[in-house]
C-alpha positions as CSV (number, residue, x, y, z in Angstrom):
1,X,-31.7,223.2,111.5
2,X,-32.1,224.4,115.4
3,X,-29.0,223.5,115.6
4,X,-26.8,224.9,112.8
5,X,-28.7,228.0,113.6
6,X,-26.8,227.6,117.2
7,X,-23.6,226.5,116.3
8,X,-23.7,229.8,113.9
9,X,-24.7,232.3,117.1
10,X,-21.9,230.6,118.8
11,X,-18.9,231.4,116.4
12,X,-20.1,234.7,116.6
13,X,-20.3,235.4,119.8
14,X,-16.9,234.0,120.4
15,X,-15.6,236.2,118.2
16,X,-17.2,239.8,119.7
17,X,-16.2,241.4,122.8
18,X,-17.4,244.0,124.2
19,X,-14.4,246.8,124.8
20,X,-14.5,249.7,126.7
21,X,-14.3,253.3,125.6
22,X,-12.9,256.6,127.0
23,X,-14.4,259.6,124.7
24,X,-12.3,262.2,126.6
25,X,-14.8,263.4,128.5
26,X,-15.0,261.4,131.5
27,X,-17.6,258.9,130.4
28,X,-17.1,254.9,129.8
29,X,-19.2,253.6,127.2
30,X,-19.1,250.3,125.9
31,X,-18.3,249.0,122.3
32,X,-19.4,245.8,120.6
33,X,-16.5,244.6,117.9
34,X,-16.1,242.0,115.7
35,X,-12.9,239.7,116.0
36,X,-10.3,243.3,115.9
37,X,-11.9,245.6,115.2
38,X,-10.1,248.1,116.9
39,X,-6.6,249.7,117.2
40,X,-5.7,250.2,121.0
41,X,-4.3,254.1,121.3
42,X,-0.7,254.2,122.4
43,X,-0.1,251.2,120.3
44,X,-0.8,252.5,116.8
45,X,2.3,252.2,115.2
46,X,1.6,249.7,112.1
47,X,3.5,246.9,111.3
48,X,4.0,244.3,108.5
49,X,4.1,240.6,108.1
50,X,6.4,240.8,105.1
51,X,7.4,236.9,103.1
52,X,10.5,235.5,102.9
53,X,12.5,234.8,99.6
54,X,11.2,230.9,100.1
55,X,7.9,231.8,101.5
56,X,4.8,230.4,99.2
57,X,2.3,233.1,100.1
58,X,4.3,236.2,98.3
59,X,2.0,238.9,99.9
60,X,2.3,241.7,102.7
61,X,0.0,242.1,105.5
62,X,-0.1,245.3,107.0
63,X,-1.5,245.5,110.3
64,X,-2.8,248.6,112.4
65,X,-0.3,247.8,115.4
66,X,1.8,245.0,116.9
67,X,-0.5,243.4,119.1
68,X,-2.6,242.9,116.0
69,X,0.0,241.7,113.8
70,X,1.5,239.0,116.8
71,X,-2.4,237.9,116.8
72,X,-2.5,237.4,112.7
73,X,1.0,235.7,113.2
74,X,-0.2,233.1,115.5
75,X,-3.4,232.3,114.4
76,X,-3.1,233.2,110.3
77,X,-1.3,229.5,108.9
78,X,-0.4,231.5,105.7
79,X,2.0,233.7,107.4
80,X,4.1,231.2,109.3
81,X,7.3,232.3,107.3
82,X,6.7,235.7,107.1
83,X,8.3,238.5,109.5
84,X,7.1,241.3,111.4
85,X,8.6,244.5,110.6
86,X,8.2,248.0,111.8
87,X,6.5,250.4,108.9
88,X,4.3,249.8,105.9
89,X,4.3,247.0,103.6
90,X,5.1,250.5,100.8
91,X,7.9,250.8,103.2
92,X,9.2,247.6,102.3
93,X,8.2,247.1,98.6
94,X,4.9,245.8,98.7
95,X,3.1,248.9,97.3
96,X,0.4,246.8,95.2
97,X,-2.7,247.4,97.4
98,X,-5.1,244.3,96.7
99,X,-7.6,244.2,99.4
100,X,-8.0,243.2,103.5
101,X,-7.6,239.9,104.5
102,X,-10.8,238.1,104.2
103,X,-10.8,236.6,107.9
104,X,-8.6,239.3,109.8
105,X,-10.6,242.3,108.4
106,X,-8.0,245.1,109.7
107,X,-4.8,243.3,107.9
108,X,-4.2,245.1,104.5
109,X,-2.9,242.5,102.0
110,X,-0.3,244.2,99.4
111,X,1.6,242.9,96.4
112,X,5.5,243.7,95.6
113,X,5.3,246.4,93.2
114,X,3.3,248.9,92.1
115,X,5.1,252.0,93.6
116,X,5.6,255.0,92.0
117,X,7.7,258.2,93.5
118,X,6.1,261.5,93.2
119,X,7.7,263.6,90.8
120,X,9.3,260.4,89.0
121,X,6.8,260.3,86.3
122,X,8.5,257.7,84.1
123,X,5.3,256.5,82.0
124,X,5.5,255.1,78.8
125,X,2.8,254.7,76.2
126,X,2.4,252.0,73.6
127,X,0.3,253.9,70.6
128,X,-1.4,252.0,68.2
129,X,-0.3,253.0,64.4
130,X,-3.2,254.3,61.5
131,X,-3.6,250.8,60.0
132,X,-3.4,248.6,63.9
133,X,-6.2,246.9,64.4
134,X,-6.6,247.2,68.3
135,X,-7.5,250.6,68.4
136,X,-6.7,250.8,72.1
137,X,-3.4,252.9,73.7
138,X,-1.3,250.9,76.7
139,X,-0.1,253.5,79.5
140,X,2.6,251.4,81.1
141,X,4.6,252.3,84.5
142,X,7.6,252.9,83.2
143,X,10.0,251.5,79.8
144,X,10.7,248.2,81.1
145,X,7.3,247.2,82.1
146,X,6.0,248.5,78.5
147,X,8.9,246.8,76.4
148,X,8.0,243.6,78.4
149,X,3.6,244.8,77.3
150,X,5.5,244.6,73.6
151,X,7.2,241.6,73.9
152,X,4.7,239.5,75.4
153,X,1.3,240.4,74.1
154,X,0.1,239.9,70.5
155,X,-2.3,242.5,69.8
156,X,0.6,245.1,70.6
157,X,3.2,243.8,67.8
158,X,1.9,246.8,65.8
159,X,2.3,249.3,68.3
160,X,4.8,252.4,69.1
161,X,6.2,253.3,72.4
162,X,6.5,256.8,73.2
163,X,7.0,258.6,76.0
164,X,4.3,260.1,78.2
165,X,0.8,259.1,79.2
166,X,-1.3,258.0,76.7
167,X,-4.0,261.5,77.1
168,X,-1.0,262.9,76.1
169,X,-1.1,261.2,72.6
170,X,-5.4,262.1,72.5
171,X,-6.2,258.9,74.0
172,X,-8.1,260.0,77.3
173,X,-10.8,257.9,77.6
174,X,-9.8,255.4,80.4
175,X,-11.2,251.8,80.1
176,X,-9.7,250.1,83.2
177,X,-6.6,248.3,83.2
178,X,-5.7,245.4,80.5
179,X,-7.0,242.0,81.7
180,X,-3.3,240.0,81.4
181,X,-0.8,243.0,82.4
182,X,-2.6,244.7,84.9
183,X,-0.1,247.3,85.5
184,X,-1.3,248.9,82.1
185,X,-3.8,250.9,82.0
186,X,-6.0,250.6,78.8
187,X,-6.9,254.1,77.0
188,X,-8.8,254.9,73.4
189,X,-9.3,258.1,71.5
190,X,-12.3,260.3,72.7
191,X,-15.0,261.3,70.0
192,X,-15.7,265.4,69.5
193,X,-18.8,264.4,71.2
194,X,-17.5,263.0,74.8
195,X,-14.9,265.9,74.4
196,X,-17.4,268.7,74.6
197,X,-19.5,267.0,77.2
């Protein structure tokens, strides 16, 4: 037990170091981080490990700077085939945020897609009719994502795409997105009640 307790304190402390810091104001402190934790100024451009068209892991890892990205690159054995580019992973497609990395904390993993330009508001709504019996509006991204919604899932078949969000159609209160097509988000009618709250 001593000694998993040791071998623990170890990998720890081999990935901490202490860094210095410069507050502006003439005085050196120090800093304890964990394994990155810290974007070196002059050096804060981000950049992106973005896949290949044959690579097997199809997600983006944005990183705050290059020295970080060159340290993911080398030590991350999912990102072997994946290239580092100047910009966001947005810049490049991968708009999708999912979540950081689990071991490199500061790498942003992103999925292709997702992306939406301000002031292209393209949504499209599949309604449920009067007699449907999921009661439940499908906000879509945009008519190709919701005619794809219609074509694929079954409690939909009775459904009517229209334009607009579904708040627009009195559906406003949100749910979360649908389990299967997780770019629609899942919307049903508000009661009097909720509405006057």
């Amino acid at each position: 037990m001593l000694m998993v307790a040791l071998a623990s304190l170890a990998r720890v402390l081999l990935t901490t170091a202490i860094v210095a810091v410069v507050d502006g104001t003439g005085t050196t402190g120090s800093k304890l981080i964990h394994f990155g934790g810290v974007a070196l100024s002059g050096n804060a451009t981000i950049v992106s490990l973005i896949p290949g068209s044959m690579d097997l892991n199809p997600f983006c890892y944005e990183c705050p700077n290059s020295t970080y990205a060159d340290m993911v690159a080398d030590n991350d054995p999912f990102v072997k085939a994946h290239t580092e580019v100047s910009g966001t992973c947005a810049d490049h497609g991968f708009a999708k945020a999912l979540r950081s990395d689990p071991i490199f904390h500061d790498a942003k993993l992103f999925w292709k897609g997702g992306f939406r330009l301000p002031g292209n508001d393209t949504r499209v709504s599949l309604v449920p009719g009067s007699v449907d019996l999921n009661p439940l509006c499908y906000e879509c991204p945009n008519g190709t994502y919701a005619d794809m919604v219609a074509d694929r899932d079954p409690l939909v078949k009775a459904h009517t795409k229209v334009d607009g969000t579904c708040a627009d159609h009195d559906y406003a209160k949100g749910l979360g997105n649908d389990p299967i097509f997780r770019d629609a988000k899942l919307f049903r009618r508000s009661t009097n009640a909720e509405l006057m709250v």
